[in-house]
KEVO-281979 format. One record per residue: x, y, z of N, C-alpha, C in turn; residue in three letters. Coordinates in pm, whole numbers, plus 50000, padded with zeros to 5 digits. Each point is the difference from the previous one (the first is absolute). Layout:
// KEVO-281979
XYZXYZXYZALA...
END
This chain:
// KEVO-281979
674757009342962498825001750082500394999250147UNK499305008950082500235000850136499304992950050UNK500454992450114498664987150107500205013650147UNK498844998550028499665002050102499284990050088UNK500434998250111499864984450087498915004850079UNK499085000750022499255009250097500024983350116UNK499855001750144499484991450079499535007150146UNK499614994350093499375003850153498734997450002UNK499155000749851498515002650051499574989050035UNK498425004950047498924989850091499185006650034UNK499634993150111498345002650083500895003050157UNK499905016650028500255004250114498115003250070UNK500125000950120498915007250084500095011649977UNK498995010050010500245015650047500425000550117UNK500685013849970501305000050111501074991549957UNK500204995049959501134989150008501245010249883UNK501044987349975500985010149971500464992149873UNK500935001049904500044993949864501175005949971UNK501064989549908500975010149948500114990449848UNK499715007849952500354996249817501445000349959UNK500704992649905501325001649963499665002349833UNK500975001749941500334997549896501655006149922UNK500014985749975501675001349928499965002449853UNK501085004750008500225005549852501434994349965UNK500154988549933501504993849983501055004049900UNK500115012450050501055008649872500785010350069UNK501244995649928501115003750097499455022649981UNK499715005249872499665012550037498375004750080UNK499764991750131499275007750051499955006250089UNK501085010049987500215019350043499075007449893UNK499794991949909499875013549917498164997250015UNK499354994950045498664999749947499375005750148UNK498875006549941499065005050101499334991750046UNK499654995750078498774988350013499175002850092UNK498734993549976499055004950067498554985550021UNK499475002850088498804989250005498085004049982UNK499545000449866498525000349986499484988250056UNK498745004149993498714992250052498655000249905UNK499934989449993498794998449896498664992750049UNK499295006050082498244995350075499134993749878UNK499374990650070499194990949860499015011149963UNK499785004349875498935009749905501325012449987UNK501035005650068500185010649994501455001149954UNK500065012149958501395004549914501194995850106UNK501524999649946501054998350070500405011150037UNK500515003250155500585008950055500965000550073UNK501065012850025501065000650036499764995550184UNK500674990250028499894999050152501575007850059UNK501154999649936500565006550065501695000849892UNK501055007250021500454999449874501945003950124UNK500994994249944501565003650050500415003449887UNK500875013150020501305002649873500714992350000UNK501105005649880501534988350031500685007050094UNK499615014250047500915001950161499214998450105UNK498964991349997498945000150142499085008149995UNK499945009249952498715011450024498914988749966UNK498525000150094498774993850013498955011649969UNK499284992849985498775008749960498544989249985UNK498795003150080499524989650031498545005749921UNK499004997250057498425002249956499054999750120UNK499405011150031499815004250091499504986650095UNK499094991649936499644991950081500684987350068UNK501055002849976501464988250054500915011750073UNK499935011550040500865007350055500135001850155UNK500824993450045500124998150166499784984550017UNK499694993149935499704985149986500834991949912UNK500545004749871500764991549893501445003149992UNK501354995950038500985002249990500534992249824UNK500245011149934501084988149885501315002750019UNK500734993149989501594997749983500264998049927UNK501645001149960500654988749928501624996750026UNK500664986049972500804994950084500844993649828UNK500825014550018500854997749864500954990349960UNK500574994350125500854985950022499154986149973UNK498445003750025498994988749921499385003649903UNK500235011449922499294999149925498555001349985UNK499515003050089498704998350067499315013850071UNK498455001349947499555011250111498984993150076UNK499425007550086498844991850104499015012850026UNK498714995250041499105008850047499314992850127UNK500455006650108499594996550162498445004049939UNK499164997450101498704998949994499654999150101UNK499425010150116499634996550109498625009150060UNK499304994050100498655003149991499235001049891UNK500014985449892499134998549923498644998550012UNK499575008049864498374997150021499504996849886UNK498354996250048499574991449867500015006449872UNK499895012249978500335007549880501545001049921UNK500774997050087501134996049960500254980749891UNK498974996850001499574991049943500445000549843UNK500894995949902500055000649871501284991749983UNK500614998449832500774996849934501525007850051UNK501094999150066500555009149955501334996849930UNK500585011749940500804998649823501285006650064UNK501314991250027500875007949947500645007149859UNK500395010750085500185010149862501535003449997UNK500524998149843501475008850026499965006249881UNK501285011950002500145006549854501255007150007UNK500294997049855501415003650009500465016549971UNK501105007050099500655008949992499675002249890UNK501124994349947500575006849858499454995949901UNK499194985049943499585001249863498675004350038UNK499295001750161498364999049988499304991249946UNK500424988949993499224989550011498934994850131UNK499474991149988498604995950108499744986249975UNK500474995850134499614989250030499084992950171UNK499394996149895499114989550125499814989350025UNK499704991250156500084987450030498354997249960UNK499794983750029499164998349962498734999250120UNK500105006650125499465005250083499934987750094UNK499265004350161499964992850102498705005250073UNK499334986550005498715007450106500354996150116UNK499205014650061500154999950161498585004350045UNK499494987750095498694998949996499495008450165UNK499425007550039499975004150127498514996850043UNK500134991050095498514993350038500434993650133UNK498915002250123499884990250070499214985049995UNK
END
C-alpha cells in the first residue's frame, strides 16, 4: 500500500497564498503521475490540477494563473502553490498518484483548506 502524507493546510484569508505538500515515501516516484483534487462540502471530487512523471501540468480552469503544482523528485514530494485564494476555493483537498506502469491509484487521506476572513 502506498501512504500519501498530504500536509500545509488551514485557514488562509482571500488573497492570501497556501502551499500544500505531499510526500510519497517510495524510492519509485518517477514513475507516478500525481495530481491534487478537491472535494467542497455536498459536492463531487475534482481535478484541481495534475504533473506527469516528466513535468507536463495541466490544471482546471479555475486554478489557472493562480495554482502552481510541482514536484521535487529528490523529496519525493509534489506541492500546489495557491495564490490569490478565494472563498470558493474552500474544500477537502486529496492528493493523487498513479502508477506508470501497473496503473494503479492512489490517494491521501485529504487536507482542508479553509478560505475565510
Amino acid at each position: 500500500q502506498v501512504q500519501l502524507v498530504e500536509s500545509g493546510g488551514g485557514l488562509v484569508q482571500p488573497g492570501g497564498s497556501l502551499r500544500l505538500s505531499c510526500e510519497v515515501p517510495r524510492s519509485d516516484f518517477s514513475l507516478y503521475t500525481m495530481g491534487w483534487y478537491r472535494q467542497a462540502q455536498g459536492k463531487q471530487r475534482v481535478m484541481v490540477a495534475t504533473v506527469s512523471r516528466v513535468g507536463t501540468t495541466n490544471y482546471a480552469d479555475s486554478g489557472k494563473g493562480r495554482f502552481t503544482i510541482s514536484r521535487d523528485g529528490a523529496r519525493s514530494t509534489v506541492y500546489l502553490q495557491m495564490n490569490s485564494v478565494k472563498s470558493e476555493n474552500t474544500a477537502v483537498y486529496y492528493c493523487y498518484g498513479r502508477h506508470a506502469i501497473y496503473d494503479t491509484e492512489y490517494w491521501g487521506r485529504g487536507i482542508l483548506v479553509t478560505v475565510s476572513s
